[in-house]
Structure formats: structure tokens, C-alpha cells
C-alpha positions as CSV (number, residue, x, y, z in Angstrom):
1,X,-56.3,-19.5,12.0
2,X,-57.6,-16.1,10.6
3,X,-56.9,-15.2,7.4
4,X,-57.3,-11.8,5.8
5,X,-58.4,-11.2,2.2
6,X,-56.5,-8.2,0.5
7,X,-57.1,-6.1,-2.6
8,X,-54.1,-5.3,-4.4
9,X,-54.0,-2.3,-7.0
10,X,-51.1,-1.1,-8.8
11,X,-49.1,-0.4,-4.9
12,X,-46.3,-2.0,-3.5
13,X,-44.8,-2.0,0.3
14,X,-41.2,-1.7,0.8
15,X,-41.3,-1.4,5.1
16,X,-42.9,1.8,6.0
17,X,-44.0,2.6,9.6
18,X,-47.7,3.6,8.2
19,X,-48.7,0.8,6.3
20,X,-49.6,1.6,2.7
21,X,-52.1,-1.3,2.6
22,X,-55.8,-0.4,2.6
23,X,-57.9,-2.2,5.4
24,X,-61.5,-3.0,3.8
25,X,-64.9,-4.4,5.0
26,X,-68.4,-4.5,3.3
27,X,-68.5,-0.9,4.2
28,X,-65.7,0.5,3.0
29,X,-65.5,-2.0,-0.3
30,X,-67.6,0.5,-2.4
31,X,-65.6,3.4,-1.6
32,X,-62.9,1.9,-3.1
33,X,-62.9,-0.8,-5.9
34,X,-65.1,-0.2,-9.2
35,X,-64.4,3.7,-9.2
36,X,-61.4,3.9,-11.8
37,X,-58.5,1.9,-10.1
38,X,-57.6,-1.5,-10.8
39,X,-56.7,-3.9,-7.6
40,X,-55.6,-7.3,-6.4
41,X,-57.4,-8.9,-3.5
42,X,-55.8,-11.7,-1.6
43,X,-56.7,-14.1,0.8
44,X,-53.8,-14.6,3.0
45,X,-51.7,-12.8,5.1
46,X,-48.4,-12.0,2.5
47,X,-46.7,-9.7,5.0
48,X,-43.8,-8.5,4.7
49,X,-44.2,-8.6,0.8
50,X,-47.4,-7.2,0.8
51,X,-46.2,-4.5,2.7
52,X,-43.3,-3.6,0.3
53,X,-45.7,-4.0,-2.5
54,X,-47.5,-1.2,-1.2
55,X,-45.1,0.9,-0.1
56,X,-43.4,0.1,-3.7
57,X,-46.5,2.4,-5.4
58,X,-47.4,4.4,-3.0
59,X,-46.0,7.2,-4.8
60,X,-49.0,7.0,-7.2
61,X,-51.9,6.0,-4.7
62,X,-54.1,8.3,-7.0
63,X,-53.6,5.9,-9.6
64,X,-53.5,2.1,-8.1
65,X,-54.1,1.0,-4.6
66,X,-53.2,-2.6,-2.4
67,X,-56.1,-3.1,0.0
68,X,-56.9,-6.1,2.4
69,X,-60.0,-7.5,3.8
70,X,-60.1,-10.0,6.8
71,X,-61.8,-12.8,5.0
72,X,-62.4,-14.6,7.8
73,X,-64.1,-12.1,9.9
74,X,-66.0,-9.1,9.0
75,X,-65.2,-9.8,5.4
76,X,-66.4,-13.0,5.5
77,X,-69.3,-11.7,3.1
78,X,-67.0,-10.5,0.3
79,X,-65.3,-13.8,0.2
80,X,-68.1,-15.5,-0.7
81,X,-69.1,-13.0,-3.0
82,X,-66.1,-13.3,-4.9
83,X,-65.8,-16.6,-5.5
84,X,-63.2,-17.8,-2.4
85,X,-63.0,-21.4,-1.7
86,X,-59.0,-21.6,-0.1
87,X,-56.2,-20.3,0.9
88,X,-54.4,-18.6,-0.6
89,X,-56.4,-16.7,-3.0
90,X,-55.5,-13.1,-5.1
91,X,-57.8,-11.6,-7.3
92,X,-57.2,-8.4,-9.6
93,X,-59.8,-6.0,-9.8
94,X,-59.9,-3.4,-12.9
95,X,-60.9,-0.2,-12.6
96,X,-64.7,-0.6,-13.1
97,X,-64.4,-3.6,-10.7
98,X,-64.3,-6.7,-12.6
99,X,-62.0,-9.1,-11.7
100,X,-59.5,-12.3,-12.4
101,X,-57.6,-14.9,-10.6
102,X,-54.0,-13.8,-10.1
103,X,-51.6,-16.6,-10.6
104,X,-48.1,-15.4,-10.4
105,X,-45.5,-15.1,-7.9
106,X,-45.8,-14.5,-4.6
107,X,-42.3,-12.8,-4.2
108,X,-41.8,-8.5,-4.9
109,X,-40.0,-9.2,-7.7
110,X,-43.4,-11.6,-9.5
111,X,-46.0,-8.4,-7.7
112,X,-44.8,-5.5,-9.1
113,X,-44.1,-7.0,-12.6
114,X,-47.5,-8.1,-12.5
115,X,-49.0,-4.6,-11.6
116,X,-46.6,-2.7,-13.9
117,X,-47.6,-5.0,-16.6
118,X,-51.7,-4.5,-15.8
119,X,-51.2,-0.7,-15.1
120,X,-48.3,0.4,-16.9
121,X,-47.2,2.5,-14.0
122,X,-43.9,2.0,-12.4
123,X,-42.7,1.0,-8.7
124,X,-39.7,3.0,-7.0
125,X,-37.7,-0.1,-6.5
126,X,-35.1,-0.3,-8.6
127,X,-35.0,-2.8,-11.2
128,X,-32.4,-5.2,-11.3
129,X,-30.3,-5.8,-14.3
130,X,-31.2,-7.9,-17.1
131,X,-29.8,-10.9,-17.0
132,X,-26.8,-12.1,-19.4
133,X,-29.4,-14.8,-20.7
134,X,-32.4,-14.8,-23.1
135,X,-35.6,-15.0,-21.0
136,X,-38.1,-16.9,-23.6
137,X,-41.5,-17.4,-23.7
138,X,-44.2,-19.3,-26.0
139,X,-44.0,-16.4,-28.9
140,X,-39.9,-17.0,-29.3
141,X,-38.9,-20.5,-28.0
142,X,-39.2,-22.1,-31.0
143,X,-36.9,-19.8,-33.3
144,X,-34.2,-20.0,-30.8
145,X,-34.3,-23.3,-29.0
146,X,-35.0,-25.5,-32.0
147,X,-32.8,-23.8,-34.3
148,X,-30.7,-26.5,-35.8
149,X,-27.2,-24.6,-35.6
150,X,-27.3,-24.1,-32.3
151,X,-26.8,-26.0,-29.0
152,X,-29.0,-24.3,-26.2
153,X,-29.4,-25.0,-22.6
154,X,-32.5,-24.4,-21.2
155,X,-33.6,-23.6,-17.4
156,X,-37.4,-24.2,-16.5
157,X,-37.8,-22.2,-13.7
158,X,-40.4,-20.7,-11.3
159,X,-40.2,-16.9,-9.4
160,X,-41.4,-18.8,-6.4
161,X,-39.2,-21.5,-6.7
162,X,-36.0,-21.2,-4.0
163,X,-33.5,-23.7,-5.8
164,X,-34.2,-21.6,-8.9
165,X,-33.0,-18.1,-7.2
166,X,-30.1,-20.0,-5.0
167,X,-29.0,-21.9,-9.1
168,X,-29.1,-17.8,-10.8
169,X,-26.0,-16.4,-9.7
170,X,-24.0,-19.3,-11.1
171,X,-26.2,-19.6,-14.5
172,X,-25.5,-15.8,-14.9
173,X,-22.0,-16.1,-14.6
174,X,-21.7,-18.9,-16.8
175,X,-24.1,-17.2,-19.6
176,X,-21.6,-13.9,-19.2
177,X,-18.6,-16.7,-19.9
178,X,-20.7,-18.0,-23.2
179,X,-21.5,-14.6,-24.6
180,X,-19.4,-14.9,-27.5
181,X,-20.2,-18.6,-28.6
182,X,-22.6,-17.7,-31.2
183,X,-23.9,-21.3,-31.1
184,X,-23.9,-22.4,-27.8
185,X,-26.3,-20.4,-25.7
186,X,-28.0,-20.6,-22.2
187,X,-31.6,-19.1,-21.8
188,X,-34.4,-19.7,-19.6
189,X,-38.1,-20.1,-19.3
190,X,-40.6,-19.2,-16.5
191,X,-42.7,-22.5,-17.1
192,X,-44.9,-21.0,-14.3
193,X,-46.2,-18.6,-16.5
194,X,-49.7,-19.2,-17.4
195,X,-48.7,-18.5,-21.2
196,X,-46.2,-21.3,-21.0
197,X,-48.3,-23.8,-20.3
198,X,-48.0,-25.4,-23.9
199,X,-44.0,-25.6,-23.5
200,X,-44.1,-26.5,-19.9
201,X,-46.4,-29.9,-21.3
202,X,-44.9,-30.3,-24.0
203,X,-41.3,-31.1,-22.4
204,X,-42.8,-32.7,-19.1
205,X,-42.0,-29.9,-17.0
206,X,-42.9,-31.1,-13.6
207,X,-40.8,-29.7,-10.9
208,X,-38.4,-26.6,-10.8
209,X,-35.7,-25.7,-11.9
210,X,-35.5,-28.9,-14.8
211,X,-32.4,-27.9,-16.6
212,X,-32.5,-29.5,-20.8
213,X,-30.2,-29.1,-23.3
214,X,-30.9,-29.2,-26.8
215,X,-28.0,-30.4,-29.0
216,X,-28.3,-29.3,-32.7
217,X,-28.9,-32.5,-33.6
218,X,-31.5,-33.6,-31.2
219,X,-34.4,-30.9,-30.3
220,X,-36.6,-33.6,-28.2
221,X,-34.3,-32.2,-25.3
222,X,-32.0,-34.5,-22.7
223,X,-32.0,-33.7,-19.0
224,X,-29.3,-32.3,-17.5
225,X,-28.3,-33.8,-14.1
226,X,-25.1,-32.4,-13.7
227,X,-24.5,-30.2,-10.6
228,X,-25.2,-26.3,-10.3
229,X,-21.9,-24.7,-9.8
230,X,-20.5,-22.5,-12.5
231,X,-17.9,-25.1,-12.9
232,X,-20.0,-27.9,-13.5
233,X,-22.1,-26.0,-16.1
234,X,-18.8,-25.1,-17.9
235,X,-17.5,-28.9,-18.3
236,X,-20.7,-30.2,-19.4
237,X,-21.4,-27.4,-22.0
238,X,-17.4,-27.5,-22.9
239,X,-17.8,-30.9,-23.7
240,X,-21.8,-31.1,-25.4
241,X,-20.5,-27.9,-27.6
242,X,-17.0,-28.7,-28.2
243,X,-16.6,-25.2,-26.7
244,X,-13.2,-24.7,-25.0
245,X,-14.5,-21.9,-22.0
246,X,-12.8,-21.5,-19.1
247,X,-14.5,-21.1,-15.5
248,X,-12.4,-17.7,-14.9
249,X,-13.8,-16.6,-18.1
250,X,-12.4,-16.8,-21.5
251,X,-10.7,-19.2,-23.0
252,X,-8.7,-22.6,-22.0
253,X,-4.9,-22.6,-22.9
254,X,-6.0,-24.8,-25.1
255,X,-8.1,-23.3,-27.2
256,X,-6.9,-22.8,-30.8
257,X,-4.5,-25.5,-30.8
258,X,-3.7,-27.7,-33.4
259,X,-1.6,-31.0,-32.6
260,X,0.2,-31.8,-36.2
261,X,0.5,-27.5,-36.4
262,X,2.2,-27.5,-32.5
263,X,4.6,-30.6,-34.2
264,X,5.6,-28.1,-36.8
265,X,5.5,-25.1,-34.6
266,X,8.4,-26.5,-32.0
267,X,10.1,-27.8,-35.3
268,X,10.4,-24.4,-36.6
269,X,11.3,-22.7,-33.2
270,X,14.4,-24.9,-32.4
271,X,15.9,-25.9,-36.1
272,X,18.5,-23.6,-37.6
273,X,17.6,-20.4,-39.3
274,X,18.5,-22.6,-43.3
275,X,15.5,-25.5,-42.4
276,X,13.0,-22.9,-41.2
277,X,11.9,-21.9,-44.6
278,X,11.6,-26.4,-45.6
279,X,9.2,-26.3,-42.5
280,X,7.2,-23.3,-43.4
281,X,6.2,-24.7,-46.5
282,X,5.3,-27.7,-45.0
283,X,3.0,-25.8,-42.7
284,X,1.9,-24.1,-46.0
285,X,1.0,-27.2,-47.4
286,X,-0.8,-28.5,-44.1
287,X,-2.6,-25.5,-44.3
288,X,-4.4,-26.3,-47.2
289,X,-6.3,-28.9,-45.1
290,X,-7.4,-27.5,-42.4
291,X,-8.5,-23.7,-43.4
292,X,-8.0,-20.4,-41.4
293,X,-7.7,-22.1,-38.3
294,X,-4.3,-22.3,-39.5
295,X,-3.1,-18.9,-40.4
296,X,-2.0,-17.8,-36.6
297,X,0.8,-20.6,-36.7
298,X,1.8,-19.0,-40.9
299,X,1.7,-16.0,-39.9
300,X,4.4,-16.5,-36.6
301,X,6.9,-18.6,-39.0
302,X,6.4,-15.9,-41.0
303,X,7.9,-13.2,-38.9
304,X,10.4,-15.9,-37.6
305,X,11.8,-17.1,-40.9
306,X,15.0,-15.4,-40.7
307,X,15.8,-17.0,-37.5
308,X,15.3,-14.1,-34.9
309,X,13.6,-15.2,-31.5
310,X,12.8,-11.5,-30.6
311,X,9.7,-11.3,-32.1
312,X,8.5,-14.1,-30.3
313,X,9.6,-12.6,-26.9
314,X,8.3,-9.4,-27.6
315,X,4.7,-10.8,-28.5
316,X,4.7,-12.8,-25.9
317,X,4.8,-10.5,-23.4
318,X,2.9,-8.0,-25.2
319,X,-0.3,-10.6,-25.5
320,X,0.4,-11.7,-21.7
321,X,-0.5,-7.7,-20.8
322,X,-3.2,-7.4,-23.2
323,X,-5.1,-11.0,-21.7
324,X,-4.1,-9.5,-18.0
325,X,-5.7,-6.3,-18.4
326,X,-8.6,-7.3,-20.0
327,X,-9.7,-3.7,-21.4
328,X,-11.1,-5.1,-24.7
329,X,-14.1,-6.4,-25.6
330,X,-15.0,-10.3,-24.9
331,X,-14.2,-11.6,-28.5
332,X,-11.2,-9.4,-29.0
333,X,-9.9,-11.2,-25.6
334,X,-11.0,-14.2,-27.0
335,X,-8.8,-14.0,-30.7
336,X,-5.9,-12.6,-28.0
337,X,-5.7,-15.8,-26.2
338,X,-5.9,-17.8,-29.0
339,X,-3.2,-16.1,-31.0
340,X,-1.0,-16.5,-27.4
341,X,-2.0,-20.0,-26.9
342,X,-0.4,-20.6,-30.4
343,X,2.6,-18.7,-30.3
344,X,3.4,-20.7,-26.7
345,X,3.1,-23.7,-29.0
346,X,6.9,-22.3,-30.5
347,X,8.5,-22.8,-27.5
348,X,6.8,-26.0,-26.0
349,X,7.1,-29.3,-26.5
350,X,3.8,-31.1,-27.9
351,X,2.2,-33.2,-25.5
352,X,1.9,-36.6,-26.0
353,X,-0.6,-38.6,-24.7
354,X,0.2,-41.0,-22.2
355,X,-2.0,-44.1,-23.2
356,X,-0.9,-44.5,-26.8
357,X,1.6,-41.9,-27.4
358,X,-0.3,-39.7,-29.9
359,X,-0.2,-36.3,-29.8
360,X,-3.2,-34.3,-27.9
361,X,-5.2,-32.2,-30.5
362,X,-6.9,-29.4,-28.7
363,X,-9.5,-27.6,-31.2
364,X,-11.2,-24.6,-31.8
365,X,-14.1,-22.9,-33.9
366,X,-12.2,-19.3,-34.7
């Protein structure tokens, strides 16, 4: 099979007719690396990618350049010169013509970080977004992962790697459904990365993607094998962080909930307007126990002491068009469902669990 050896500079192809790529031979090799612009040289034939590499920076050929050279033919010579025992091989060439292995991606996305990271000069492709997640590295993994007041999952992950890229939408989506749990976060490491070698042996990275999470109180990690779907990452999270998320985004109806509050809460709805007040300071004195997380349910009796149910209609359908809109911002939302998951608690009847007849207690960190 023949192979060709390319040097890659700081240009990317995106699909021109003309292609972008430099052809070199002994010749021509000269003319072109060592005289002020840096380069990659590969020995395989990356097309299409190559191709869009090039034509990524071809806007600034005056300052970075992809070339190839067929390895395996005329070029045989400047294999050997350079060191080339397999297939595939990419070396970067600086501008006075020294050069390095290069050991990232072989996707667009892992090129043109590479060369905008060597050259500092940008390719026309668009980036994408950032993702909703952390991306860590050696320098930061330790101050987030193995902070002890938080619960993190962690992807290992490669650019190359396919199950990684087909397992991002869903991780996205369920980071964007996390964003306001302070202490139960999802990030992600390229263990590929040369500069995460250390973290890559030090958790037995092996293949890609290996999902861990890391429970406050136990930073030697446990594997996740759980499926990928956004749903499956929701449960397993839900139930490692005592987090109450829901797959459509924000919270459960349960969330907020309080089983011996939701007792009182039904009690107070549907006794006479004299025995509200007798149940309000019970709730009062409940309160006392449990904290703030109480206050919603207060604050309802409160505007219901006197025995009118229009308040409670009125708020009821004024949280259901707030939560329906969705205009706010992410925790706003979240304190609105929360503060209509309790006042629903009025006018239900607590649940009662059907093994042993005690009443579900749904909970919530407010």
C-alpha cells in the first residue's frame, strides 16, 4: 500500500476543489520547512480531514502551511531522515525546522486545536460551544474532583474515541439538568492527553469513555456501569446525590416535600377555619426540627388561616404559568417548583406506602 508522509503547519482543509495541502519531495522540502513557519508532517493518508485542516487556515498560508510527502516513494529519503518507523506517524515542525512527535487526535476538531494552540492563529471553522461541563486536566482535577463536599462524575474520554462522541449529546444534556446542584457536578477528562498521563494511571484508565463517580465520601472513585441515556445518568446521580432532577429538566414533583409537613398540610386544608390556627402551631413547633426547609408549608397556612381557599387557587395557577413558561433563570424555576410541589401538598392526600403503611418522605436540599 503507498503511504504518503505530510507536513502539517498551522492550515486546515475544509473541502476545497484546489487542495490547500502542500505536495513535498527532497526537492521541494527546503523551500519550505525551516524558513519561519511551523508544520506537521504525517505519514498516512488523513484525507478528507487533512483536507479540511488545510483549507481550515488557508486564510493565513503566509503564516502556517499543511504539506505532504509520499513517504513511500520519492520521499522515501525524508522518512528516514526523520526518524519514521510506522504508520501512522505526524511530526510538527517549528519555524526554524525542528520538530516533535504529534500525538493528538486525528479528527478536525483535535488538528486545529493542536495548531491554534502551537501557533496561536485561528481556523475559519466555527467553534462549537463550550460544553455545559467542566473540561479538567492535571493542573485542576484535584481541587474539584476530590473536594470532599461534593459528589462528581467523571468521563475519561478520548477525541478519537467514537463511543465518547456518540455518549456527548446525552452527558451535555444531563450536565445542563445539574447546573444548579452546587454539589453534584459532571466534568470530564481527555485521558488521551499526554499531560494526563498521571490521572489516566493513576485511576486505571484503560479504555474510553470509563465513566467514575466520586462520592464525597469516597475519592478512590467507583465505576459506573450504568447505561448512557440521559435518563439512566439522571436515576443513578438522583439516587448517589440524593438529588431529585428530573429528565425533562428541573425538578421531580417531589422535590421539596416533607411527609409529616404533607400530614399537617392536608390537615390544615380540609379542617374548619376555628382548628386551622391548633394545626399551624403544630407546624410551628415541627418546624423547629427540621429548619428552613420548612418555611414554604408556614408560610401557606399562613395566608390560609382564616379559612379562604382562594389564595391557594390563585397560586396555584399562577406557579403552574410561571413553571410552563420557563422565562426565569434555572434556580429561580427550581425554588418555583418546589414552592408548587408544596402548596399541591394542601390539597392532596399523603401517600402512604404500600408495604408498611408509612408515609413516603420525599426530600430536598433548598
Amino acid at each position: 500500500m503507498k503511504l504518503s508522509f505530510s507536513l502539517f503547519v498551522t492550515a486546515l482543509l475544509t473541502g476545497a476543489s484546489a487542495s490547500n495541502v502542500l505536495e513535498l519531495n527532497p526537492d521541494t522540502w527546503d523551500d519550505v520547512v525551516g524558513l519561519g513557519k511551523p508544520g506537521l508532517v504525517e505519514l498516512q493518508n488523513l484525507a478528507p480531514t487533512y483536507e479540511q485542516v488545510a483549507d481550515a487556515y488557508s486564510h493565513v498560508k503566509d503564516k502556517v502551511f499543511i504539506a505532504k510527502v509520499d513517504a513511500d516513494g520519492i520521499g522515501k529519503e525524508l522518512g528516514k531522515k526523520y526518524g519514521v518507523t510506522g504508520f501512522p506517524t505526524l511530526k510538527w515542525f517549528d519555524g526554524k525546522g525542528n520538530y516533535e512527535p504529534y500525538e493528538s487526535g486525528r479528527d478536525l476538531d483535535s488538528f486545529t486545536s493542536f495548531i491554534t494552540g502551537k501557533t496561536g492563529v485561528k481556523s475559519s471553522i466555527k467553534p462549537p460551544p463550550p460544553p455545559s461541563y467542566p473540561i479538567l486536566d492535571y493542573s485542576n482535577f484535584d481541587e474539584v474532583v476530590m473536594d470532599p463536599k461534593k459528589d462528581v462524575l467523571v468521563t475519561f474520554t478520548a477525541p478519537w474515541c467514537g463511543h465518547c462522541k456518540a455518549m456527548k449529546p446525552a452527558y451535555e444534556k444531563v450536565a445542563s439538568i445539574f447546573e444548579t446542584e452546587n454539589n453534584c457536578i459532571l466534568v470530564n477528562v481527555d485521558a488521551d492527553d499526554k499531560k494526563n498521563e498521571a490521572i489516566k494511571t493513576r485511576f486505571g484508565i484503560s479504555g474510553f469513555p470509563t465513566i467514575k463517580f466520586f462520592p464525597k465520601d469516597n475519592k478512590d472513585g467507583i465505576t459506573y456501569e450504568g447505561g448512557r441515556s440521559e435518563a439512566d445518568f439522571v436515576d443513578y446521580l438522583n439516587e448517589k446525590c440524593g438529588t431529585q432532577r428530573s429528565v425533562n429538566g428541573g425538578l421531580l414533583d417531589t422535590a421539596g416535600r416533607l411527609a409529616d409537613f404533607d400530614v399537617l398540610a392536608n390537615k390544615f386544608f380540609t379542617a374548619p377555619a376555628d382548628l386551622r390556627d391548633s394545626i399551624y402551631k403544630e407546624a410551628l413547633t415541627l418546624s423547629s426540627t427540621v429548619g428552613d426547609v420548612s418555611k414554604h408549608y408556614l408560610r401557606v397556612m399562613e395566608k390560609m388561616v382564616n379559612g379562604t381557599e382562594v389564595y391557594y387557587e390563585k397560586e396555584s395557577k399562577r406557579l403552574a404559568s410561571i413553571l410552563k413558561k420557563r422565562t426565569l433563570a434555572p434556580a429561580k424555576l427550581d425554588e418555583i417548583k418546589i414552592k408548587s410541589n408544596i402548596l399541591r401538598a394542601f390539597g392532596e392526600k399523603p401517600v402512604e406506602d404500600q408495604n408498611d403503611g408509612n408515609i413516603r418522605r420525599a426530600t430536598a436540599e433548598l
